[in-house]
C-alpha positions in Angstrom: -11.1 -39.1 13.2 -9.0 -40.0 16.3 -6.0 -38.0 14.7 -8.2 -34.6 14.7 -9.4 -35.2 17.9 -5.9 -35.8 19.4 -4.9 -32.5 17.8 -7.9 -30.8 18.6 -7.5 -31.9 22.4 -3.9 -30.5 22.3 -2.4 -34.1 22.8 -0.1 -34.0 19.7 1.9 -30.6 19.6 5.1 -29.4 18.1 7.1 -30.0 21.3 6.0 -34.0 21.2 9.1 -35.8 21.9 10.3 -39.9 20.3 9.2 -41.4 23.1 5.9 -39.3 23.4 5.3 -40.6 19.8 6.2 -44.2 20.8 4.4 -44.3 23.5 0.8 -42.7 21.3 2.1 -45.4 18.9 2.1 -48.4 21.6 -1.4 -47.5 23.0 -2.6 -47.6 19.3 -1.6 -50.7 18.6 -3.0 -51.9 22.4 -6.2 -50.3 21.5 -6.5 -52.0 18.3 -6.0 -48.6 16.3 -3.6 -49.7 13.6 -4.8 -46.7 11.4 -3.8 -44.2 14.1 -0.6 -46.1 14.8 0.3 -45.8 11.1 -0.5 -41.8 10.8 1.5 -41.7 14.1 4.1 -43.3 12.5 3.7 -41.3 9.1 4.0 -38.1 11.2 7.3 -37.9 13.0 9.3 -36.9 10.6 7.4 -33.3 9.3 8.1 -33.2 13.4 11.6 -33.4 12.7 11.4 -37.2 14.8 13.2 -39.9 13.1 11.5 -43.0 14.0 13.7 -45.6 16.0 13.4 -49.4 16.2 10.6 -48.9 18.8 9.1 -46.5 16.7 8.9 -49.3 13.9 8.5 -52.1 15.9 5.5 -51.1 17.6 4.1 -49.9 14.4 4.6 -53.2 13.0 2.6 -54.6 15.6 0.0 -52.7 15.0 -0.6 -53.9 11.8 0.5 -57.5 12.9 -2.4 -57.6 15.5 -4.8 -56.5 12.8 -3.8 -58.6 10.3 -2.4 -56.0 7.9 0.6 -58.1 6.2 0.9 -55.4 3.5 1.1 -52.7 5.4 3.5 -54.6 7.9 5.9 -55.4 5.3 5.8 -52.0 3.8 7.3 -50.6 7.2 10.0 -53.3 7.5 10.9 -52.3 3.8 11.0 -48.8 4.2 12.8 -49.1 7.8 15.5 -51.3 6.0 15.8 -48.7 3.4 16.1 -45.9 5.4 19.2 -47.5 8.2 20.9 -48.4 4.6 20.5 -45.2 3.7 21.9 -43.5 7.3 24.8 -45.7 6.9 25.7 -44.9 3.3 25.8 -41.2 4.4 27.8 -41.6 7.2 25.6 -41.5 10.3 26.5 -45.1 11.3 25.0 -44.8 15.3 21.5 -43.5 14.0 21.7 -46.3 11.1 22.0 -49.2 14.2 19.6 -47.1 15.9 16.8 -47.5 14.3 17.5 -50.6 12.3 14.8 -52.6 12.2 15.2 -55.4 15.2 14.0 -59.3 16.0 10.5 -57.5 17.6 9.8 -55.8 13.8 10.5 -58.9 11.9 8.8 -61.0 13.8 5.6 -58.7 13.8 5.9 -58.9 9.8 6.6 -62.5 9.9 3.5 -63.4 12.3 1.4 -60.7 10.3 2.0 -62.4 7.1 1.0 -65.5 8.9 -2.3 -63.9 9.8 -3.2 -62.4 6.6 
């Protein structure tokens, strides 16, 4: 699979940064690779990355633009629950950070639309 590959290639190493991530993440979702954006996504945090609204958003679009309305929603939920959960234990500027934005709902919204 593309994931092994990437790995196998040396493209996805411990020293990956967010926006290396995001930006693996973004081409996914451009190459019409929603699986690979999602186990992208899934990934970042046994890297110690905590994904941020570009992070989610671009996720999100990934499964918008293959019409994956579950899976869509399932990220919005879990990004909500996780900036609720930041804020209840006191890190309020990385609870805003990567609270989900107008870009992630409106992916869910047009993937539900699609499904």
């Amino acid at each position: 699979d593309l994931m092994h590959e990437a790995e196998q290639r040396g493209l996805l190493h411990d020293t990956c940064s967010l926006a290396d991530y995001n930006a693996a993440i973004t081409a996914s979702e451009r190459c019409w690779q929603w699986q690979l954006a999602l186990q992208l996504f899934a990934r970042m945090p046994s890297r110690s990355l905590i994904p941020d609204r570009f992070s989610i958003s671009a996720a999100i679009s990934a499964c918008e633009r293959a019409s994956r309305w579950q899976q869509a929603v399932s990220l919005l939920y879990f990004a909500q629950v996780e900036a609720l959960s930041e804020g209840l234990h006191g890190s309020v500027g990385s609870a805003v950070q990567n609270t989900p934005d107008v870009v992630a709902y409106s992916g869910a919204v047009s993937a539900c639309e699609k499904g």
